[in-house]
Structure formats: C-alpha cells, structure tokens
C-alpha positions in Angstrom: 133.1 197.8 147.7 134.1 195.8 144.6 131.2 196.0 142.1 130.2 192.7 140.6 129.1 192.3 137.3 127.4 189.8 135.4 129.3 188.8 132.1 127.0 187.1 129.8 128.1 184.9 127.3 126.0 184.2 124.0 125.7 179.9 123.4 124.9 178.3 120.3 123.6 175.4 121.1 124.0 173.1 118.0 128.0 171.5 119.2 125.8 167.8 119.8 124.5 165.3 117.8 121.2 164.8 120.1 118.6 166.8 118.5 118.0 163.9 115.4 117.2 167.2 112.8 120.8 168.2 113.5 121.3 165.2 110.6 119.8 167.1 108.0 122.9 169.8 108.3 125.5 167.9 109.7 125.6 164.1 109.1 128.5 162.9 110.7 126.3 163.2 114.1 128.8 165.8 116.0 126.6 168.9 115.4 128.5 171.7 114.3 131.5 170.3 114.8 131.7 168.9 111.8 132.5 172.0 110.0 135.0 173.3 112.4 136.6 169.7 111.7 136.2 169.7 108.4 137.4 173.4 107.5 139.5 173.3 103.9 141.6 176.0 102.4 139.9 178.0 100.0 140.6 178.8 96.4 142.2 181.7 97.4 144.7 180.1 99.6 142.9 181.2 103.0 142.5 178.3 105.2 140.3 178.7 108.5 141.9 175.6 111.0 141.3 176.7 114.3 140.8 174.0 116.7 139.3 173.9 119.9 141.4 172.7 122.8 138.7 171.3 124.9 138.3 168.8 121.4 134.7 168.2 119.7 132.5 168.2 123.1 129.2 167.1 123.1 127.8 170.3 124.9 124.6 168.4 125.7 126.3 165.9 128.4 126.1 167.1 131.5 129.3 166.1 132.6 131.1 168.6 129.9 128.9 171.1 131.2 130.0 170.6 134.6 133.9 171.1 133.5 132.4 174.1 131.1 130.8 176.2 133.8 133.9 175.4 136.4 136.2 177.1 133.8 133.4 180.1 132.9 132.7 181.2 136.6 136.5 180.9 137.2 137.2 183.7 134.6 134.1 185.7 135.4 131.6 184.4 133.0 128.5 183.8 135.1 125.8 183.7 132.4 124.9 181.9 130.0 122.4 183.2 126.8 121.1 180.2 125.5 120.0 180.9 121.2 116.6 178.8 121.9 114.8 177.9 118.6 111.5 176.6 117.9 110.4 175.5 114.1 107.9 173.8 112.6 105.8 173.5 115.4 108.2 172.5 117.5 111.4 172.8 119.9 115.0 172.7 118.0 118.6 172.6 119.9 117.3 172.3 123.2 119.7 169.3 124.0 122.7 171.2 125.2 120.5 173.5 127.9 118.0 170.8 129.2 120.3 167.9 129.0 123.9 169.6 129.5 123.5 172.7 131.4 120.2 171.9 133.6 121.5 168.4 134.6 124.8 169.4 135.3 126.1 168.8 139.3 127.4 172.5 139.7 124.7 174.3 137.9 123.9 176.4 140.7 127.3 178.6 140.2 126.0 180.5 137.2 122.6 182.0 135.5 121.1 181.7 132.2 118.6 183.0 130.6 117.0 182.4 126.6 117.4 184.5 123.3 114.5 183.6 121.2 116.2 183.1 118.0 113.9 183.3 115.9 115.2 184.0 112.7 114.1 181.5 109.4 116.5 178.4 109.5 118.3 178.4 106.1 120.9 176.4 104.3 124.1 178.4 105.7 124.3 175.3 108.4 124.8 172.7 105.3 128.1 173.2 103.8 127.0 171.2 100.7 124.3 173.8 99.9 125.7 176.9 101.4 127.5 178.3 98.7 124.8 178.3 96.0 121.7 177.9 98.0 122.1 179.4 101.4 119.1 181.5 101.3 116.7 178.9 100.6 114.3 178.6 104.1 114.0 175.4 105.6 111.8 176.8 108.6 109.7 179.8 109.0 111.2 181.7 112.3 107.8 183.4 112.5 104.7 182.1 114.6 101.2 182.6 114.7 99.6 184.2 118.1 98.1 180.1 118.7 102.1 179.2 118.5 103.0 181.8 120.9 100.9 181.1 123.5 102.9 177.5 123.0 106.0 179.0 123.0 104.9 181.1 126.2 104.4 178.2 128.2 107.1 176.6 128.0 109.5 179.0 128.4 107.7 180.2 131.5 106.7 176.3 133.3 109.8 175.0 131.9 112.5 177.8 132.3 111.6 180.5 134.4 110.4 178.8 137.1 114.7 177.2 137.2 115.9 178.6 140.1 119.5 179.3 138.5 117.2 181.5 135.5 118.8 185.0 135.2 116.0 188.0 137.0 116.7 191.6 136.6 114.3 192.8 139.7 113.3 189.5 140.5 111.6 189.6 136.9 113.0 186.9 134.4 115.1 188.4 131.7 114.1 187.1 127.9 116.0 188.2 124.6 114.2 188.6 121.4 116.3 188.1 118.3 114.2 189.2 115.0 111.4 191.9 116.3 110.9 192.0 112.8 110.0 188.2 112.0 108.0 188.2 115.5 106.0 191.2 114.2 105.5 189.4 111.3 104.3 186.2 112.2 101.8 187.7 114.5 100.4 189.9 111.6 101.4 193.3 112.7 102.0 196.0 115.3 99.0 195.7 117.2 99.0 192.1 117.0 102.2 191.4 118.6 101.7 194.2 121.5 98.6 192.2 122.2 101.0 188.7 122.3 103.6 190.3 124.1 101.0 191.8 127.1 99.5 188.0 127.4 103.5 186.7 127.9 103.5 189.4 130.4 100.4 188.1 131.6 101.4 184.4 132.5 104.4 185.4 133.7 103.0 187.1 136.4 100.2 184.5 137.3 103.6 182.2 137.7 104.2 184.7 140.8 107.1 186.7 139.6 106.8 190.3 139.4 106.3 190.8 135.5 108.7 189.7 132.6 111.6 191.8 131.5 111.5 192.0 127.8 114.9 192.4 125.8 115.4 193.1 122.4 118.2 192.6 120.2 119.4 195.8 118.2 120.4 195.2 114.3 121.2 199.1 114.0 118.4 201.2 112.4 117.0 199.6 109.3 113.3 199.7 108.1 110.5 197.4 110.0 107.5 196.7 108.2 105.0 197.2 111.3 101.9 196.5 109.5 102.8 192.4 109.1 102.2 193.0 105.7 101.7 196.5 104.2 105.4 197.6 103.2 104.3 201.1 102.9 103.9 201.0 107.3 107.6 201.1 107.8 109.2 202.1 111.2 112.7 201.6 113.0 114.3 199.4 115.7 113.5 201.8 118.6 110.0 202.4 117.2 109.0 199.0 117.7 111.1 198.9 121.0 108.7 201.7 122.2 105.5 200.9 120.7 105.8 197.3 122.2 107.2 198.1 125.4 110.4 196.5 125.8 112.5 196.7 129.2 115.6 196.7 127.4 118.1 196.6 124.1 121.4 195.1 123.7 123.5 193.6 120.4 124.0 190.1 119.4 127.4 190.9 117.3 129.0 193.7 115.8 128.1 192.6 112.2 124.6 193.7 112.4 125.5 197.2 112.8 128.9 198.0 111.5 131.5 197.2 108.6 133.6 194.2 110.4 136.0 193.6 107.7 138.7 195.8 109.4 140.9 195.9 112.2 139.4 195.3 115.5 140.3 198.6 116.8 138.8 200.3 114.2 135.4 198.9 114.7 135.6 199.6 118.7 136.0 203.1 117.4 132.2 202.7 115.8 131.1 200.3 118.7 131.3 203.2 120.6 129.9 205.6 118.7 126.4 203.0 118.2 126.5 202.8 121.9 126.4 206.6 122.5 123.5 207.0 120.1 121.4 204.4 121.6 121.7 205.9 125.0 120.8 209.6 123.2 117.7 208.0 120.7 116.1 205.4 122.7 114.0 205.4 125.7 114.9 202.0 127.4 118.5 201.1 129.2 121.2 199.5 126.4 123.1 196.9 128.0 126.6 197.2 126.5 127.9 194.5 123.9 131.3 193.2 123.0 131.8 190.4 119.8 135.2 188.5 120.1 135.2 188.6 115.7 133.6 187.3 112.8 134.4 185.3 110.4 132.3 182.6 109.2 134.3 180.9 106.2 134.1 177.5 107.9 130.5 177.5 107.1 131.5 177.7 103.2 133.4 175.8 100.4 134.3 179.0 98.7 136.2 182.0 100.3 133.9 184.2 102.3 135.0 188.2 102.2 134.1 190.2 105.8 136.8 188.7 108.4 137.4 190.9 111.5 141.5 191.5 111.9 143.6 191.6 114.5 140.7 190.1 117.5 143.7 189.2 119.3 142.8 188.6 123.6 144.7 191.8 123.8 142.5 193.7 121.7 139.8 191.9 122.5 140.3 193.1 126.3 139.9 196.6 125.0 136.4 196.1 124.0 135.6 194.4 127.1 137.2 197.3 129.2 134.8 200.1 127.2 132.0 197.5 128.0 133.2 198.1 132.3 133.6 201.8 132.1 129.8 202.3 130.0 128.9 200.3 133.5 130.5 202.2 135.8 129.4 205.7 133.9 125.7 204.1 135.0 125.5 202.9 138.5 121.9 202.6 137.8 121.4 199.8 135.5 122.3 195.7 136.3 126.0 195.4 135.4 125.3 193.2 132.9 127.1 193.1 129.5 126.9 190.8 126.7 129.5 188.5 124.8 129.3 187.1 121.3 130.0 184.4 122.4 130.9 181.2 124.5 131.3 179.0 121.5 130.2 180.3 118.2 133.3 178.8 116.2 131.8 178.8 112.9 131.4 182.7 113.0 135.0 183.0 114.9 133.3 184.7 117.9 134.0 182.9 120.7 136.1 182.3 124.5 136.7 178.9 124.6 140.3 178.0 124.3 141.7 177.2 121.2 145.1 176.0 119.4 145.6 179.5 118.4 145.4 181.6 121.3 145.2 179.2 124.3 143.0 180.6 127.1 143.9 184.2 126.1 140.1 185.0 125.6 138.8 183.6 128.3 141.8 185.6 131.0 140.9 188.9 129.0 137.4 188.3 130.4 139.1 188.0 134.1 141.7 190.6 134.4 138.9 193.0 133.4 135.8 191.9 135.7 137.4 190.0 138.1 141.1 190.8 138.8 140.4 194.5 138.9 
C-alpha cells in the first residue's frame, strides 16, 4: 500500500496589511511585501529581485487562500504551520489564519497546526532601521505564567477545537519556537514544567486525549534553566527531557549549520544533525528540509550567509533524505517539515516565482506524491 505522508509547510503570516501594527514595519500597508517589492541592489553589486508569480497576495483573504491550498494539496503539501505570535499582551499576525485560511471554502482539504513563535520582535522587519538597529526589541517574546494561561486558552477554544487542526493520536500537535525565552518568561525550569502540565491540563478537559508538545531544535547551545541564574546552564535536549516534550523538529537549517555554502554541502551536515538527534535524544525527531536562506531583502546593505545552488533539483534531494528517514521508521507519523510556504524575505520558500516557476513546489510532488 502507498504510504501517505504529511508534508508540512512552515507560514509566515505577515504577507497582509490587516493586522494595523503591521504599519509600524511596513507602511505601504502590503505586509511584507513591501520589501520583496522594494528589494535594491546592494553596494556590492548583489541585487535580490525575485518576484512572486502569484503577485503581492493578501494571504489574509480567504478567497487567495482558497486558490493557495488548491495548488498546496495538489503537489502534496497538506499542512500548514502557522508562526502564531502574541506581544504585548496581545495577539499579532493572526489575520492570514483566522481570516484567510479558517474562512476559506475548501479548508477542509488540508491541516494546520501553530508554532508559538515566540521569539522578541525586533527591528529586522523595518528596513529603515535594520541595518544599524536591528537588535533593538520592540516586544518581549517571553510571558509571565498569568499570560500563559491566556495564551492557553485561546489556542485551545479557538484552534484545537477546528476540526481541520493537525492531531498526532488524536492529540493536537503544538510547536514551540524559543524553549529558551518560554523558560524565561515563566522564571525557570520548574516554573515552566508547572505551565506546560496546566496546557496539558485544559487540553484534556477540552476532551482530547492530551496535548502533543513539539519543540523546535536550534542545535546544542547553552539554556539558562534557572530563568535567571546564568551559572544553571543546560542544553536543547535537557530541557526537551526535563519538560516533557512529545517531540523535536527544526525550523531552518541556519540554526544549526554554516548555510553560506552549496546546498549539497549542507545536506551533507543535515544529515549528520539528524543522526545525532536520533542517537542523543529521547523523543521522535521529525525530519526537516529548508528550501535556502538568504535574507538580504530585509537589509539596505549587503547581507553575507546566502545558501548556493537551492535549485528545485537540489532542493528535491533534501526532500528525498527527509522520505527515506520516514521510511527507515515505520513507527513515527510521516510527517516532515518545510521551511517554508512563503518565507520570501529569508529565500525559503515553495511558492512559484519568476525565477524558478513552480519547480519547488513539483519537487515537493514527484517525491511524496508521484512515487
């Protein structure tokens, strides 16, 4: 029997101009698109000036949406991973699920389920600041346990309860993006065990079996566990253990390896990160593939780290390593993970474009749904 897996494909939601704090980074009222549009040569000559050939979309109209997840489940992407934000007390780029995905006619052909981005907002998004002052934090990713609970229920009245929402064993499936900032926030190891057994808690009294907690691996670099002693330091799969996540898988290949090579290269060490995960940590690793990086539309000046040679070809490689780490375990959800659906600012993404046409987006079916 033909296995069928799920393909899951990262979304950053900020390609609309309905969330009003968009403004403060890109004032023409397009969202994000504004850079893509906007992209310059650089001092050095290198001009970014990919365009997309769907044109500027507003991602938070249903009707796009519709068209969207027609040509998504035609090439075998059948979930989407919403980045879902909340700052300052409040929700942030929710526009493109609740009011382009969740409204859309044809919903009901594909999953979705929510990555808790919650790193700190910073001044990367505004290209007038970015250069000098991109470090500068805007919002504090971090929450306190009184936010949580917030946070908690609405992802679980709001979301989990959608009947398209992506369940591993009937139990809803949400990412966490910065353990570190979340540990923070809470004030420390215990803290956020205690915060994560209370989400376990009301996800259950909503009648599903429990919650399946994902975690997103940045390689193995020091945690402070404490939430504020810097001498209580720990790694990635410590906190994965001591706070009981269900599961591990990558948001893109820059958080764990040198990208500013060829592709092929870096599959080399994709590989390599996947095998020690499987031998060092004590949940299931869901296998990642990242179409690229390079994020110099974000910038003024030139911005060194560009993958090379991401070509749909290549790109098809990564995605057929992805398969056979699958196949090799029978017992885990074929999912995998994509960076991304759209993130054209970084140059990680499957939409079509003037460059490549649909060539991303066919790699994606001859390997998971051709075969």
């Amino acid at each position: 029997m033909k296995r069928k897996y799920d393909v899951a494909a990262y979304i950053w939601p900020a390609y609309t101009g309905d969330e009003p704090r968009t403004r403060m980074f890109w004032g023409e009222g397009m969202g994000e698109w504004q850079s893509v549009k906007n992209s310059v040569p650089k001092e050095n000559g290198y001009h970014w000036d990919r365009r997309p050939l769907w044109g500027y979309q507003n991602e938070a109209d249903p009707g796009v949406m519709r068209e969207q997840i027609e040509q998504a489940t035609a090439h075998g992407v059948n979930v989407f991973i919403y980045d879902w934000y909340w700052y300052d007390g409040r929700p942030f780029l929710e526009n493109c699920l609740n009011d382009g995905f969740l409204k859309a006619e044809n919903r009901d052909k594909m999953k979705f389920y929510l990555m808790w981005a919650n790193h700190d907002a910073n001044n990367y998004w505004n290209i007038d600041l970015s250069d000098d002052y991109g470090d500068t934090v805007i919002w504090s990713g971090g929450v306190t346990r009184e936010r949580f609970e917030t946070v908690v229920e609405r992802v679980v009245s709001r979301y989990f309860v959608q009947d398209c929402y992506y369940r591993i064993n009937g139990c809803p499936v949400f990412m966490i993006y910065d353990v570190a900032n979340l540990i923070s926030g809470l004030g420390g190891i215990e803290q956020t065990k205690d915060a994560l057994g209370y989400f376990r808690e009301r996800t259950r009294a909503e009648g599903f079996p429990d919650l399946h907690l994902q975690f997103t691996v940045w390689g193995e670099n020091a945690l402070n566990l404490s939430g504020f002693d810097a001498n209580m330091k720990g790694s990635t799969k410590d906190a994965v253990s001591l706070l009981g996540a269900d599961s591990v898988s990558h948001y893109q290949f820059v958080h764990f390896t040198n990208i500013d090579r060829d592709y092929l290269d870096i599959l080399t060490d994709v590989k390599k990160e996947w095998e020690r995960i499987e031998r060092e940590y004590s949940v299931p690793y869901f296998p990642h593939v990242s179409c690229g990086w390079d994020n110099n539309p974000r910038f003024r000046r030139f911005r060194g780290g560009i993958v090379k040679n991401n070509t749909p070809e290549n790109l098809e490689k990564g995605l057929r390593m992805a398969k056979e780490y699958l196949d090799a375990h029978p017992e885990l959800p074929p999912l995998v993970t994509v960076n991304s659906w759209n993130e054209w600012t970084e140059t990680s993404y499957l939409q079509p474009d003037d460059l490549y046409g649909y060539g991303y987006l066919d790699a994606v079916k001859r390997v998971f749904s051709e075969e």
